[in-house]
N, C-alpha and C positions, 0 to 999 in steps of 0.2 A: 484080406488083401485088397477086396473091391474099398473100404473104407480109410485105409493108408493112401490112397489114389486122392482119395478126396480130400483129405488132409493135405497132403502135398501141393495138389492144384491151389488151394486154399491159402497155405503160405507165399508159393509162387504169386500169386493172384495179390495177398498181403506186401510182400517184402518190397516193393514200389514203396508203397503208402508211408510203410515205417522209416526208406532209407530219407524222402522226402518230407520228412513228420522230426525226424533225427537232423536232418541238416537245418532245417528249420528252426527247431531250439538251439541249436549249437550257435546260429547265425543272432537269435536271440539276445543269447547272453553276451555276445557285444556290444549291443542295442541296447542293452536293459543298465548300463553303466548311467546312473546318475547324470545330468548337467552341470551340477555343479562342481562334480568331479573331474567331467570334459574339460569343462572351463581351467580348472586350476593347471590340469595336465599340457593342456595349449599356452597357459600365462606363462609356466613355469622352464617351457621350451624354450619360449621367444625372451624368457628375461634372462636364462645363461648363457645365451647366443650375447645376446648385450653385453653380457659383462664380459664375455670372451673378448668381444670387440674392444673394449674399454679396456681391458687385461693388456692388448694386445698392444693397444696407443700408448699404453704407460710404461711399456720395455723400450719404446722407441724415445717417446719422449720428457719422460721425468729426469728431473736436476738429481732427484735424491735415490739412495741405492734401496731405501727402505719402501720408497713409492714403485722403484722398478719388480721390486720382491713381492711386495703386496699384490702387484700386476702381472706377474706370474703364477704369484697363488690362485688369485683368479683364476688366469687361462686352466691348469691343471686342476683343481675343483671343478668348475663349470663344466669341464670338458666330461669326467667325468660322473657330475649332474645329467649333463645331455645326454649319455652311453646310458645312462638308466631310464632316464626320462623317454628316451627313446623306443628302450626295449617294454615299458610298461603299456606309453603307448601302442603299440603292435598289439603286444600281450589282448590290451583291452578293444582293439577295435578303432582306438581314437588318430583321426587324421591331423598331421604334423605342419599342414604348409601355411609357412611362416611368411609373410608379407611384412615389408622391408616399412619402419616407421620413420616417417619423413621429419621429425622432431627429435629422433633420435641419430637421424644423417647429419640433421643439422650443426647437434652435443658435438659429433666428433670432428667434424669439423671446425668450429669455433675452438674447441679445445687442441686441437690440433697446429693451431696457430696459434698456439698462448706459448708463450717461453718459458723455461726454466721454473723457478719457485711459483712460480705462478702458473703454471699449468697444474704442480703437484699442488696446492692449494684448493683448486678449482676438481683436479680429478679425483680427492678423497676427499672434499665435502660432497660430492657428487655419491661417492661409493656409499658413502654414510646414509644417503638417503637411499639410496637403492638397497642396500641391506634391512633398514627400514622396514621399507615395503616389501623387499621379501622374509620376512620375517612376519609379516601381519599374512600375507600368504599362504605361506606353511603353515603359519600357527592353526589358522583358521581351520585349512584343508585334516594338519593333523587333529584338532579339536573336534571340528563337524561334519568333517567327510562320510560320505554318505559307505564308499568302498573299502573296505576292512586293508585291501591291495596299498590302496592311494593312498589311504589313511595314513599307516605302517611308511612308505615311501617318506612321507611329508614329515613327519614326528625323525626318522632318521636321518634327514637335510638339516633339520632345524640347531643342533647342537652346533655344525659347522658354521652357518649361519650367524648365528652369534656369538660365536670367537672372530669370525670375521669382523663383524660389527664391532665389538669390541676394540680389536686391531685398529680398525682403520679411524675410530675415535679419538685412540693413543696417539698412533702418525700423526692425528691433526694436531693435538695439542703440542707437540714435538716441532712442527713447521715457525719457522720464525714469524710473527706479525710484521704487515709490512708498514713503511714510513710514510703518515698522512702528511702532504705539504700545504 
């Protein structure tokens, strides 16, 4: 009985050390997420927010039904990008605040004052290139990501990705060239 006492003071005396030694790792394994994983997870934020945006200008202002569809696949892809991208982030720890690109206020603007064939012109060689880069993105992240999580995330974006790109390739060939005077 006298040695059950001691035991007990013993774990009482312990059970600090271990809840503080527990939370400690636990707070860890968010910490211990790669940078270059960070990094991809914060690219990947801030560029379907973009193409949201860009999604969004191209329902209002394209000539063509095919540029306004493609500009809605965006918004509902992206958006859907983001609802994960989002919850991975949590998931792993990684902070989300996105700072507003002053060269990308600029895109939408200048394209926002383009007319007609010529905005759809201008806003799916634009897309092309941004599928581009995100497609060398994912690839990267799904190829040599460091997180098994992030990895998996990256390699399941990618197939969309490149039907997108795809797509918005076709579109451009489809757009009439216009007349040099």
């Amino acid at each position: 009985m006298n040695i059950g006492r001691k035991y007990r003071w013993l774990l009482y005396g312990l059970l600090p050390v271990l809840v503080t030694l527990g939370m400690a790792i636990a707070d860890d394994s968010n910490r211990s997420l790669p940078e270059p994983d960070r990094s991809f997870i914060r690219q990947a934020a801030k560029d379907s927010l973009w193409h949201i945006s860009l999604g969004e200008l191209a329902l209002k202002q394209a000539a063509g039904g095919n540029i306004r569809k493609y500009g809605e696949d965006m918004i509902l892809g992206n958006r859907r990008i983001q609802a994960d991208i989002q919850s991975l982030a949590k998931k792993k720890g990684v902070d989300l605040e996105i700072d507003q690109d002053p060269l990308q206020n600029q895109t939408l603007e200048h394209l926002s004052r383009e007319p007609g064939a010529g905005f759809d012109r201008q806003y799916i060689s634009l897309m092309i290139d941004e599928q581009e880069k995100s497609e060398r993105l994912y690839r990267e992240e799904a190829d040599h990501g460091q997180d098994r999580e992030t990895r998996g995330f990256a390699g399941g974006v990618l197939p969309w990705i490149d039907t997108q790109l795809k797509r918005a390739r076709d579109i451009l060939l489809g757009i009439p060239q216009p007349f040099l005077k």
